[in-house]
Backbone as JSON, one array per atom type, in Angstrom:
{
  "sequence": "XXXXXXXXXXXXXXXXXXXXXXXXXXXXXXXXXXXXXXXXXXXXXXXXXXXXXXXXXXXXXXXXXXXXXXXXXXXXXXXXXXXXXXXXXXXXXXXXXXXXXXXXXXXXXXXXXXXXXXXXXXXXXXXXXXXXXXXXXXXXXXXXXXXXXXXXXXXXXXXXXXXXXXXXXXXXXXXXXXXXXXXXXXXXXXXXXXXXXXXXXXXXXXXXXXXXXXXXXXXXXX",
  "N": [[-28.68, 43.63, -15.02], [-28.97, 42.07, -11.9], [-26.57, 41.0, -9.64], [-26.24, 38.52, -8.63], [-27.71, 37.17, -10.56], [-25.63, 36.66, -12.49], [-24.02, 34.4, -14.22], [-21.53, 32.52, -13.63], [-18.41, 31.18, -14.9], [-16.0, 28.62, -14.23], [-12.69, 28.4, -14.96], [-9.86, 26.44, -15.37], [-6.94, 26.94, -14.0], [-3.17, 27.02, -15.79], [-1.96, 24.18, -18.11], [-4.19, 23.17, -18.83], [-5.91, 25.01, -19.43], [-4.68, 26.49, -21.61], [-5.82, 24.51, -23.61], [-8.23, 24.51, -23.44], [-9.11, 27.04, -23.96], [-9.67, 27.57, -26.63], [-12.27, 26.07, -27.13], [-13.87, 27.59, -25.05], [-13.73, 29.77, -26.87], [-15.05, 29.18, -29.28], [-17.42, 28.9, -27.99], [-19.02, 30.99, -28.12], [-17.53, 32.62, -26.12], [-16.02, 35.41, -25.42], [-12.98, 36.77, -23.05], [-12.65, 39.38, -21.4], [-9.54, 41.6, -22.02], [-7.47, 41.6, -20.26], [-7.73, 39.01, -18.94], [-5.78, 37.49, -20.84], [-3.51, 39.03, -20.42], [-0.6, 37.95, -19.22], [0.61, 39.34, -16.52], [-1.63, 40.38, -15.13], [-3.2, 40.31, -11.76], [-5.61, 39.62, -11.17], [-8.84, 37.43, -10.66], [-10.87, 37.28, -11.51], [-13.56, 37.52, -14.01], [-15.0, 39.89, -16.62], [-16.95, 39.48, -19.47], [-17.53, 39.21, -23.49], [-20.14, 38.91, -22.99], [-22.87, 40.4, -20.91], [-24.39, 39.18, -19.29], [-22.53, 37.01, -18.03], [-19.69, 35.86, -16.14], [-16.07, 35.18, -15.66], [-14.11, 33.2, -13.85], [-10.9, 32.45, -12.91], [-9.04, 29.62, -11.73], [-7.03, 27.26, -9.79], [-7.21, 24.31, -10.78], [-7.82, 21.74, -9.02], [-9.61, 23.47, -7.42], [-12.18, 24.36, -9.42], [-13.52, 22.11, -9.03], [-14.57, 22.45, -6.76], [-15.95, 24.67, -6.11], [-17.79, 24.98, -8.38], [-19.36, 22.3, -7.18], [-20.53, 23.61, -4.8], [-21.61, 25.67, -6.39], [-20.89, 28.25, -6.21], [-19.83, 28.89, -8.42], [-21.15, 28.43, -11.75], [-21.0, 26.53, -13.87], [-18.24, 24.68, -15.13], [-14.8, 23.94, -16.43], [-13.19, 20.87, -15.87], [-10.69, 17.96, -14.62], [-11.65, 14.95, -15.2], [-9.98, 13.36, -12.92], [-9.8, 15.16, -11.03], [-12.95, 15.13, -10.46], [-12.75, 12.67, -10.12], [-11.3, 11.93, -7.24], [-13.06, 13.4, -5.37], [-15.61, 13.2, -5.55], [-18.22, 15.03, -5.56], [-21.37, 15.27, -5.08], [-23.27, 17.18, -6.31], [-22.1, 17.89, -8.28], [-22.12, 17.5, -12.14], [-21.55, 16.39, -14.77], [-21.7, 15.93, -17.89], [-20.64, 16.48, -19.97], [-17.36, 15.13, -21.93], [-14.77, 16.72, -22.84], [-12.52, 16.4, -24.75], [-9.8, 16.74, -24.02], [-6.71, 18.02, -22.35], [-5.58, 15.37, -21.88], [-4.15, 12.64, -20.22], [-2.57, 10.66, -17.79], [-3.67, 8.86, -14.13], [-0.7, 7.51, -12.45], [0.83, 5.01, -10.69], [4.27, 5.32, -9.83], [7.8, 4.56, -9.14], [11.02, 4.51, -8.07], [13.49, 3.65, -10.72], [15.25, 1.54, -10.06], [14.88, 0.1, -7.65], [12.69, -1.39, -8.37], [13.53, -4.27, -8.8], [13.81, -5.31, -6.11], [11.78, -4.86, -4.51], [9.06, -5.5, -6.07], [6.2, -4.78, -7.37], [4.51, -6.55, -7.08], [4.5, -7.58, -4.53], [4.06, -5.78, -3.01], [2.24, -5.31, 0.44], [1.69, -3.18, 2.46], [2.13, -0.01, 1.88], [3.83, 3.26, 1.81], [2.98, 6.22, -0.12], [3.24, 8.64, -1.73], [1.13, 11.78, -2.57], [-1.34, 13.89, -4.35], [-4.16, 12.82, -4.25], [-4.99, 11.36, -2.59], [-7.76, 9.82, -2.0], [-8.34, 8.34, -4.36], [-5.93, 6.56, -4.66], [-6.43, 5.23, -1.77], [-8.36, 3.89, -3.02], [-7.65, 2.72, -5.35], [-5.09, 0.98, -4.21], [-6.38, -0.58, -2.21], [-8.46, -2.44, -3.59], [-6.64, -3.96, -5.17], [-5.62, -5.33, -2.44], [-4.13, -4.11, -0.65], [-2.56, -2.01, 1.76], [-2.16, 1.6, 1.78], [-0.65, 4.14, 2.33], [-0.89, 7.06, 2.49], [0.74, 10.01, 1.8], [0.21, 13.09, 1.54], [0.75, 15.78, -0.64], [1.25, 18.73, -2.26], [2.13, 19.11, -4.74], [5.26, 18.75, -6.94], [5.92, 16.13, -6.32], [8.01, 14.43, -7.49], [10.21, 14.31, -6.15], [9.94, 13.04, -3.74], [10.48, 10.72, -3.3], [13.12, 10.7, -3.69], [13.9, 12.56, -1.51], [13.65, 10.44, 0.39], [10.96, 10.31, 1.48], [9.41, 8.51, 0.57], [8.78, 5.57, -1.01], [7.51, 5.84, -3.73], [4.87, 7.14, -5.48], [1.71, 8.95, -6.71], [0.59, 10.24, -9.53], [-0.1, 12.5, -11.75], [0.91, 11.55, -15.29], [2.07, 12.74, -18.44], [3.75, 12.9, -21.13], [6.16, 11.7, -19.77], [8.0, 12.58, -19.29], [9.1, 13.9, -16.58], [8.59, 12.31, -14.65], [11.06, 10.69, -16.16], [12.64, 12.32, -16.08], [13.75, 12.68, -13.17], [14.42, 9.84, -12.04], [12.11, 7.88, -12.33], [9.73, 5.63, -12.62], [6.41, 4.33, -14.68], [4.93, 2.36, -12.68], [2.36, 1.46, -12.22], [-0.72, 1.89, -14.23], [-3.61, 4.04, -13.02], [-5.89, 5.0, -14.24], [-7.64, 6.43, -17.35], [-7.1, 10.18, -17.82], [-8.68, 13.0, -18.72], [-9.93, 16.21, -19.44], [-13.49, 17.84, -18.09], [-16.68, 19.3, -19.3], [-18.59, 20.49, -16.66], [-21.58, 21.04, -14.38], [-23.22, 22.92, -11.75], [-25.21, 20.85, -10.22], [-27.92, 21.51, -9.11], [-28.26, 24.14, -9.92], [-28.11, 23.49, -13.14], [-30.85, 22.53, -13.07], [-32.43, 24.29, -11.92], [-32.17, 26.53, -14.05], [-32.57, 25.51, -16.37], [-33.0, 25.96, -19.17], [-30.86, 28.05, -19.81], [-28.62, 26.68, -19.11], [-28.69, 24.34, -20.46], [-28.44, 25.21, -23.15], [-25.85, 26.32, -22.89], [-24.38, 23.83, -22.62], [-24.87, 22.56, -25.2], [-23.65, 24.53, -27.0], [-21.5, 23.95, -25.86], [-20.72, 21.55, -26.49], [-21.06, 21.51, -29.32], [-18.9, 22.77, -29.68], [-17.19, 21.11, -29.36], [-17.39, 18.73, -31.27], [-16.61, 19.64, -33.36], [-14.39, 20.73, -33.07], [-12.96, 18.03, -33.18], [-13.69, 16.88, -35.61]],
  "CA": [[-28.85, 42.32, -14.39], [-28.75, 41.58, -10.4], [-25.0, 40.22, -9.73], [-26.96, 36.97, -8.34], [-28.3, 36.45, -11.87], [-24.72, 36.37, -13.39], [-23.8, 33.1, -15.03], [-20.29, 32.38, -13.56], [-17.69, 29.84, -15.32], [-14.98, 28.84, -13.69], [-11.5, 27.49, -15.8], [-8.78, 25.84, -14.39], [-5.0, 27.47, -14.56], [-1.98, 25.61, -16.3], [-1.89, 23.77, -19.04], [-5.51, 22.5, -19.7], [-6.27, 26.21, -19.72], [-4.56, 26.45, -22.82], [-6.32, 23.74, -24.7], [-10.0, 25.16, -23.28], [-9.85, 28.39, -24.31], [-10.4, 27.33, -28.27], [-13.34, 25.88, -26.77], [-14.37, 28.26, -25.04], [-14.18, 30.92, -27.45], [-15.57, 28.56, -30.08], [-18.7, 28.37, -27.59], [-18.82, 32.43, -28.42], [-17.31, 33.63, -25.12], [-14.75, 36.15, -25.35], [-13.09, 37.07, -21.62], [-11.86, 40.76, -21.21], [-8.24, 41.88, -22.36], [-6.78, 41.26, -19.17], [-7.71, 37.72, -18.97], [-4.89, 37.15, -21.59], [-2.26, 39.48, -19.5], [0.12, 37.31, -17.43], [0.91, 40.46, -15.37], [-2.9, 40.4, -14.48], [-3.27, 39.92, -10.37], [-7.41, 39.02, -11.21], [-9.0, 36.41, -11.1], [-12.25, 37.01, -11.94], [-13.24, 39.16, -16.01], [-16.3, 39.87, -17.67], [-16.77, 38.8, -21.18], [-18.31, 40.03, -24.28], [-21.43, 38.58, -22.7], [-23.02, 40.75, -19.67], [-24.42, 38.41, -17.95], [-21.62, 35.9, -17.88], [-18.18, 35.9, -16.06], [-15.31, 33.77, -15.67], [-13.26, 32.86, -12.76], [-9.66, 31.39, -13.33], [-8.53, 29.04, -9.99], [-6.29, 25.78, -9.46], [-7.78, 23.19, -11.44], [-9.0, 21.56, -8.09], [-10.69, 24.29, -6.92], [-12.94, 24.66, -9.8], [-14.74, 21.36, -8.61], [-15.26, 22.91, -5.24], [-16.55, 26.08, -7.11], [-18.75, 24.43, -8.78], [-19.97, 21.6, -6.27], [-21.43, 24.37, -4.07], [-22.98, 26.82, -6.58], [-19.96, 29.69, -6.42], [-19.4, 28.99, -10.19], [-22.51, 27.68, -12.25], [-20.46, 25.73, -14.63], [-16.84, 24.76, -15.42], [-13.99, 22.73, -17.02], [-11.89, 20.37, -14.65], [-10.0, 16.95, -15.13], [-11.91, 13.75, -14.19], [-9.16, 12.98, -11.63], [-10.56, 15.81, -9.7], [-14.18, 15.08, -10.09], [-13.34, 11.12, -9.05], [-10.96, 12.28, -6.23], [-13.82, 14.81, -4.6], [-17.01, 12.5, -5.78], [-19.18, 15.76, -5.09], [-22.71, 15.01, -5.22], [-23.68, 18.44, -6.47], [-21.43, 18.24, -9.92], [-23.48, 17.41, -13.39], [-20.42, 16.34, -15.42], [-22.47, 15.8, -19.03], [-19.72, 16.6, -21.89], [-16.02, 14.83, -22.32], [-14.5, 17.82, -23.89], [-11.32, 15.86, -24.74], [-8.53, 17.78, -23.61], [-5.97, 17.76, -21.34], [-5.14, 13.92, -22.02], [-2.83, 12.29, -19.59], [-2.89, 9.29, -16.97], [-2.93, 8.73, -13.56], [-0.36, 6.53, -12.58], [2.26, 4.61, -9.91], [5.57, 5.31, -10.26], [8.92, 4.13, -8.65], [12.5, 4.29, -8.79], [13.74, 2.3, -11.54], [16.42, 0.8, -9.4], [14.27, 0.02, -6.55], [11.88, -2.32, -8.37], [13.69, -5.45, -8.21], [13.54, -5.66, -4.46], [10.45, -3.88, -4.27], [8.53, -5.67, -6.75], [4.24, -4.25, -6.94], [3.18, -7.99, -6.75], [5.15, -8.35, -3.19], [3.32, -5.11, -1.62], [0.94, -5.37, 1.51], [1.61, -1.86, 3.23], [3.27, 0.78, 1.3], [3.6, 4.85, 1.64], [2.5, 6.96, -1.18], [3.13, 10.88, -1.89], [0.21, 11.99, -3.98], [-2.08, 14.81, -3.95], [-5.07, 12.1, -5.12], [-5.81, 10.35, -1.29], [-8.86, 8.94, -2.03], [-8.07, 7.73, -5.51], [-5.04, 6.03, -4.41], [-6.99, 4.06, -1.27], [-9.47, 2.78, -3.82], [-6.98, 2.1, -6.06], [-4.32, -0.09, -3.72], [-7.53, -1.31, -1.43], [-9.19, -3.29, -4.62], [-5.76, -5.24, -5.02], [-5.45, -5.67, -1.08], [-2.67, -3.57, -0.58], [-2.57, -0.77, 2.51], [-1.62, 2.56, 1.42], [-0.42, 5.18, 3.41], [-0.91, 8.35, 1.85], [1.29, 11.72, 2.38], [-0.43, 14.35, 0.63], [1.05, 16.5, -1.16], [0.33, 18.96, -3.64], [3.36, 18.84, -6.11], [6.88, 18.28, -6.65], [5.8, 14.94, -6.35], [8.75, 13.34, -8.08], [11.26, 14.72, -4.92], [9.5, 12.87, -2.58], [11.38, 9.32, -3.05], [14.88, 10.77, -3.93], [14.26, 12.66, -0.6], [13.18, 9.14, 1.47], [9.79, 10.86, 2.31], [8.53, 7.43, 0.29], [9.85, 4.98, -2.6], [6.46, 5.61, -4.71], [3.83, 8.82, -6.02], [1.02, 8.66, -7.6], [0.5, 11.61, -9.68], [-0.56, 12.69, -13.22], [1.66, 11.53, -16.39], [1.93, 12.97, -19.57], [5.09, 12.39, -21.85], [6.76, 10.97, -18.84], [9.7, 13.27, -19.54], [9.25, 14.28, -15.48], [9.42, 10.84, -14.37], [12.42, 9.6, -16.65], [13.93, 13.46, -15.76], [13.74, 12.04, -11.82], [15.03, 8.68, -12.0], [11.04, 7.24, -11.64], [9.36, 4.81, -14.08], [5.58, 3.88, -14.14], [4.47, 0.81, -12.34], [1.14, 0.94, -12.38], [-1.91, 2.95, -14.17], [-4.86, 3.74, -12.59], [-7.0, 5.89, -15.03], [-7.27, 7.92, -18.24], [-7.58, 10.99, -17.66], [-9.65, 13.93, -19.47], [-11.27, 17.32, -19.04], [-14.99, 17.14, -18.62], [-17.47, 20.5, -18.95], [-19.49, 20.46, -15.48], [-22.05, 21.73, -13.87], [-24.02, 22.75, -10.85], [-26.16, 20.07, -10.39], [-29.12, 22.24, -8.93], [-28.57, 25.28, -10.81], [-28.92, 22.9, -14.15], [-32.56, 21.78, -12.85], [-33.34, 25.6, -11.86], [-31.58, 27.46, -15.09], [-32.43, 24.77, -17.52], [-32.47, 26.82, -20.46], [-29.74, 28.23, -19.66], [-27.32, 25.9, -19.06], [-28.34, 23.52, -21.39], [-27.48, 25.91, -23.8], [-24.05, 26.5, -22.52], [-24.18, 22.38, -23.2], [-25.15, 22.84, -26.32], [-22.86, 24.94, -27.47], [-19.59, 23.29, -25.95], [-20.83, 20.08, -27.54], [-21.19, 22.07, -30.83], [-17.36, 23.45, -30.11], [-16.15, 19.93, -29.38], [-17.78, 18.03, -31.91], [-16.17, 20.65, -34.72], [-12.57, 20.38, -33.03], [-12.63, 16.71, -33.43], [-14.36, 16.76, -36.84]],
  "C": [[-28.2, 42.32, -13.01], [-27.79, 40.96, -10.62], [-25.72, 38.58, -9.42], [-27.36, 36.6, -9.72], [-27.45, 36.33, -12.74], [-24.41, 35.35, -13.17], [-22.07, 33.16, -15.1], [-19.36, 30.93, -14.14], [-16.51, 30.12, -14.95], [-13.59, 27.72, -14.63], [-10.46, 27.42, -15.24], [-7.28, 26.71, -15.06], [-4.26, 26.94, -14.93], [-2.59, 25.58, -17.67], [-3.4, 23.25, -19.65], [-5.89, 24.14, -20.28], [-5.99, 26.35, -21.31], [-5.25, 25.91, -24.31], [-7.76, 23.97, -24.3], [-10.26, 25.92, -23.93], [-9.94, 28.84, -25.65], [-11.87, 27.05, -27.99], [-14.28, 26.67, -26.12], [-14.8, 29.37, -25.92], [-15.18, 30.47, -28.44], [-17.64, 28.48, -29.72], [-19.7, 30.08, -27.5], [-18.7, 33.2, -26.66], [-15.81, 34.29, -25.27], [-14.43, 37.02, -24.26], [-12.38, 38.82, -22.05], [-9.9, 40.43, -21.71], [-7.55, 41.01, -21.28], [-6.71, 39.6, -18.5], [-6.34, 37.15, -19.8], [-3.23, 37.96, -21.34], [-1.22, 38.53, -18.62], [0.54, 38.24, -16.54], [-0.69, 40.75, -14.74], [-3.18, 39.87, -13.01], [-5.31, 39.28, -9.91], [-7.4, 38.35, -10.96], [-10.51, 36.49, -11.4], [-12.6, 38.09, -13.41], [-14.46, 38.91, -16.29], [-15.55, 39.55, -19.11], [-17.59, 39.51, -21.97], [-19.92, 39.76, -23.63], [-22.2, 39.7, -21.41], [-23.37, 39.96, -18.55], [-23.48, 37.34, -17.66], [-20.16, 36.62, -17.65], [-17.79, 34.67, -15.82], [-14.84, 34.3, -14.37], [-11.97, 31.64, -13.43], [-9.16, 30.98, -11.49], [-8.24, 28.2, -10.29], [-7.06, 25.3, -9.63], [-8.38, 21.91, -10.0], [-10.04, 21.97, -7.62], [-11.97, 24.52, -7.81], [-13.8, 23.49, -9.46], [-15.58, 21.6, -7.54], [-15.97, 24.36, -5.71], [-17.66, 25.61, -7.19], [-20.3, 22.97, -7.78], [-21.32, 22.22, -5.54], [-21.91, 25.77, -4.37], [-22.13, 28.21, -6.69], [-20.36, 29.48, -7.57], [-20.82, 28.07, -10.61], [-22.14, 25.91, -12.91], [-18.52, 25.62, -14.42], [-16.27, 23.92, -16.41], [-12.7, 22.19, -16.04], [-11.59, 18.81, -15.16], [-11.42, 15.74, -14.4], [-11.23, 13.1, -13.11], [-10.06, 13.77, -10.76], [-11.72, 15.34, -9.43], [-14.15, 13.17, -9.41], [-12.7, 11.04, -7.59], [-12.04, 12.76, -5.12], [-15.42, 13.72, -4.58], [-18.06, 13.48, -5.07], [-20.44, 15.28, -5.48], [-24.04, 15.91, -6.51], [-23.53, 18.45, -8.03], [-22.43, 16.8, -10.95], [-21.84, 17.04, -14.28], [-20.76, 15.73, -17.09], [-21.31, 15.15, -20.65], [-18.15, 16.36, -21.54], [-15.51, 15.84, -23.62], [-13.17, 17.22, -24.62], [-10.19, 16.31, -25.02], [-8.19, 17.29, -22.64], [-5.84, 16.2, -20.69], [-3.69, 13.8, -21.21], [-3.47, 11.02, -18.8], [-2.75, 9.62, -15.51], [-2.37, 7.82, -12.98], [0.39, 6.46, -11.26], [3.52, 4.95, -10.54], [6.36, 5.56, -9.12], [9.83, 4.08, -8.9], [12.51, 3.27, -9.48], [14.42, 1.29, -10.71], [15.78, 0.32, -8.07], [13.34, -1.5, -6.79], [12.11, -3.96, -8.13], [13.91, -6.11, -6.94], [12.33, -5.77, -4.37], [9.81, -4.06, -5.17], [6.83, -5.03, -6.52], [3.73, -5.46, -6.77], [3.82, -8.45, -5.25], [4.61, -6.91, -2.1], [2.19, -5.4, -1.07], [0.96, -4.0, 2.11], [2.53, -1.04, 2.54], [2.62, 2.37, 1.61], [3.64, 5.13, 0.67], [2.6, 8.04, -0.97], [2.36, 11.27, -3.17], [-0.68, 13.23, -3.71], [-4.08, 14.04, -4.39], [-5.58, 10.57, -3.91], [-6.49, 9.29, -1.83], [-8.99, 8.06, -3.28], [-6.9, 6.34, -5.09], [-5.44, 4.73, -3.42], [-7.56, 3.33, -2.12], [-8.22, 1.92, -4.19], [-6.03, 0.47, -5.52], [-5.42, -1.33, -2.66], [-8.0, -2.68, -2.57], [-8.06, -4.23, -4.93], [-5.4, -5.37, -3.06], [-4.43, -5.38, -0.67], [-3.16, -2.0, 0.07], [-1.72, 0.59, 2.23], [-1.93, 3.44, 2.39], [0.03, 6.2, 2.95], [-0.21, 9.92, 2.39], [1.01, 12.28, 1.24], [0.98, 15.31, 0.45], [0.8, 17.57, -2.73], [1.1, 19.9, -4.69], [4.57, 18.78, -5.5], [6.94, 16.7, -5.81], [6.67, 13.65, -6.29], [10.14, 13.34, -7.06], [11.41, 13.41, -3.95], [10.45, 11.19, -2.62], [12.93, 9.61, -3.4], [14.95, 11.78, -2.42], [14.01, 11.84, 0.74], [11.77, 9.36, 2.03], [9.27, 9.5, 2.03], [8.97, 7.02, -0.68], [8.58, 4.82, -3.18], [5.66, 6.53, -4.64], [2.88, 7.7, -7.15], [0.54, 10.26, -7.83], [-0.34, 11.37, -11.35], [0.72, 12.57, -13.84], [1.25, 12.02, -17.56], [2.82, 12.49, -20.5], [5.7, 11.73, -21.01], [8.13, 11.78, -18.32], [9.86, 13.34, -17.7], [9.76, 13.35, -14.88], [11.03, 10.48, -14.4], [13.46, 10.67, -16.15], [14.66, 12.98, -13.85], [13.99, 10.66, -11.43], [13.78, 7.66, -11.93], [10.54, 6.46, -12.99], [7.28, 4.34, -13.5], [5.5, 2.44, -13.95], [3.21, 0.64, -12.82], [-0.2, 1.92, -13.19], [-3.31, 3.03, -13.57], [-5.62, 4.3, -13.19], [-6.4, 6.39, -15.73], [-7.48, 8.84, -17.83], [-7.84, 12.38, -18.72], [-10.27, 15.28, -19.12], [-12.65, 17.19, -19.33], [-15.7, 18.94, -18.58], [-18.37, 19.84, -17.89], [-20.33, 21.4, -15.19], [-22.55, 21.79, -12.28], [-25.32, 22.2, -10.72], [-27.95, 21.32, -10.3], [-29.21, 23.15, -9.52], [-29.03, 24.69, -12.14], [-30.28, 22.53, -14.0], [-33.52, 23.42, -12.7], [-33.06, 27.04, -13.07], [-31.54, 26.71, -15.93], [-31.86, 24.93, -18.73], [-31.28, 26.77, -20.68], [-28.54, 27.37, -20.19], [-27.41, 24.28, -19.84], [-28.22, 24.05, -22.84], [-26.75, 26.13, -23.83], [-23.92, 24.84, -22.85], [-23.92, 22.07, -24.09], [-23.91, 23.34, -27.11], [-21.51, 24.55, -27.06], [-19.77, 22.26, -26.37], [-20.18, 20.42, -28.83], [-19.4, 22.42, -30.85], [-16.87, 22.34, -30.41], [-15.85, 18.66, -30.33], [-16.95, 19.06, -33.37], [-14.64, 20.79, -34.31], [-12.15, 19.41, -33.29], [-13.19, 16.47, -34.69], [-13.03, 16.64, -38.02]]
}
C-alpha cells in the first residue's frame, strides 16, 4: 500500500491517553512495542494493521492534525474542538473519557473584594482565548486574555493576573495553589473525530473505524 493510502490516527499525550487506549485496542488496533516504551523518542508506530498508523502529539495538536487531513481521524477533548471551531473536523462519537470541566478560578482570599458579579474588565491566564471571550462577552464582561499554555495556577500568586481559566478535575491543583472555582463554563469530554473530507471520500472506511469505536464504547459503558 502507497504511504498516501495509509489511514493515520492521531492520540493525544497525558492523561486521556491512558483512558483511550482500552478503546482503542478494543476497536482491534494494536500499536507497535515501542508505542508503550516511555524511553521511545517516536512519535509516529505502525500497528498490527498495515495500512493504519498512529501518531501521538499534544492533545491540541491532534485537532490541527486532523482539521487539515495530516491525520484521518483522532481522539481530542471538546475544549479543543470548541476553542479551534475547525470547519474541517467531523466530531460523530462522545467516547466518554477524560471527564473534567472548564472553569474560572480565583484566589480564595481575593473574592470578597473582587466579587464575579462586580466585573466589567478583567485579565485572564488561560491557554483557551477564544473560549474565555465567548464566555465573559455573553455576561458583558471584557476579558483580557494572556495565553498561556500551563502552569496556569502560578500566574495569580505571581501578579501576572488574579484569575485562569483552565481545565479542572479533582480540584486538588486549585485547592494545592490557594485558587477556588468561581465560575464553570463547560463539561468537558473526549470526542472520536474526523477529517471531514476524507469521511465523504473514504466512507467505508471511516465509517467503519466509527463503527467500531461506538462498538468499544458502548461495551465499556455497558
Amino acid at each position: 500500500m502507497a504511504p498516501t493510502d495509509r489511514i493515520i490516527l492521531a492520540l493525544p499525550k497525558g492523561r486521556i491517553l491512558d483512558e483511550a487506549m482500552p478503546l482503542v485496542r478494543a476497536a482491534g488496533i494494536e500499536p507497535e512495542p515501542d508505542f508503550d516504551d516511555p524511553k521511545s523518542r517516536k512519535l509516529r508506530f505502525s500497528t498490527n494493521l498495515p495500512h493504519l498508523d498512529i501518531i501521538r502529539v499534544r492533545s491540541f495538536d491532534v485537532a490541527t492534525f486532523v482539521a487539515f487531513g495530516a491525520a484521518h481521524f483522532g481522539i481530542c477533548g471538546n475544549d479543543v474542538l470548541m476553542e479551534f471551531d475547525y470547519p474541517d473536523i467531523y466530531a460523530p462519537l462522545d467516547l466518554g473519557i477524560g471527564r473534567c470541566h472548564l472553569s474560572v478560578a480565583a484566589p480564595q482570599d481575593t473574592l470578597a473584594e473582587d466579587h464575579p458579579s462586580r466585573w466589567s474588565h478583567i485579565r485572564v491566564a488561560t491557554k483557551y482565548p477564544a473560549l474565555t471571550h465567548q464566555h465573559f462577552a455573553a455576561r458583558g464582561v471584557q476579558a483580557e486574555c494572556v495565553k498561556l499554555n500551563g502552569a496556569m495556577e502560578l500566574a495569580p500568586r505571581l501578579g501576572l493576573c488574579r484569575r485562569i481559566v483552565d481545565l479542572v478535575s479533582s480540584g486538588a491543583t486549585l485547592k494545592a495553589n490557594g485558587l477556588v472555582e468561581v465560575e464553570r463554563i463547560c463539561e468537558v469530554t473526549s470526542r472520536l473525530v474526523f477529517h471531514r473530507p476524507t469521511f465523504k471520500t473514504r466512507s467505508a472506511e471511516m465509517q467503519g473505524w466509527l463503527n467500531k469505536f461506538r462498538e468499544a464504547t458502548d461495551a465499556a459503558t455497558a
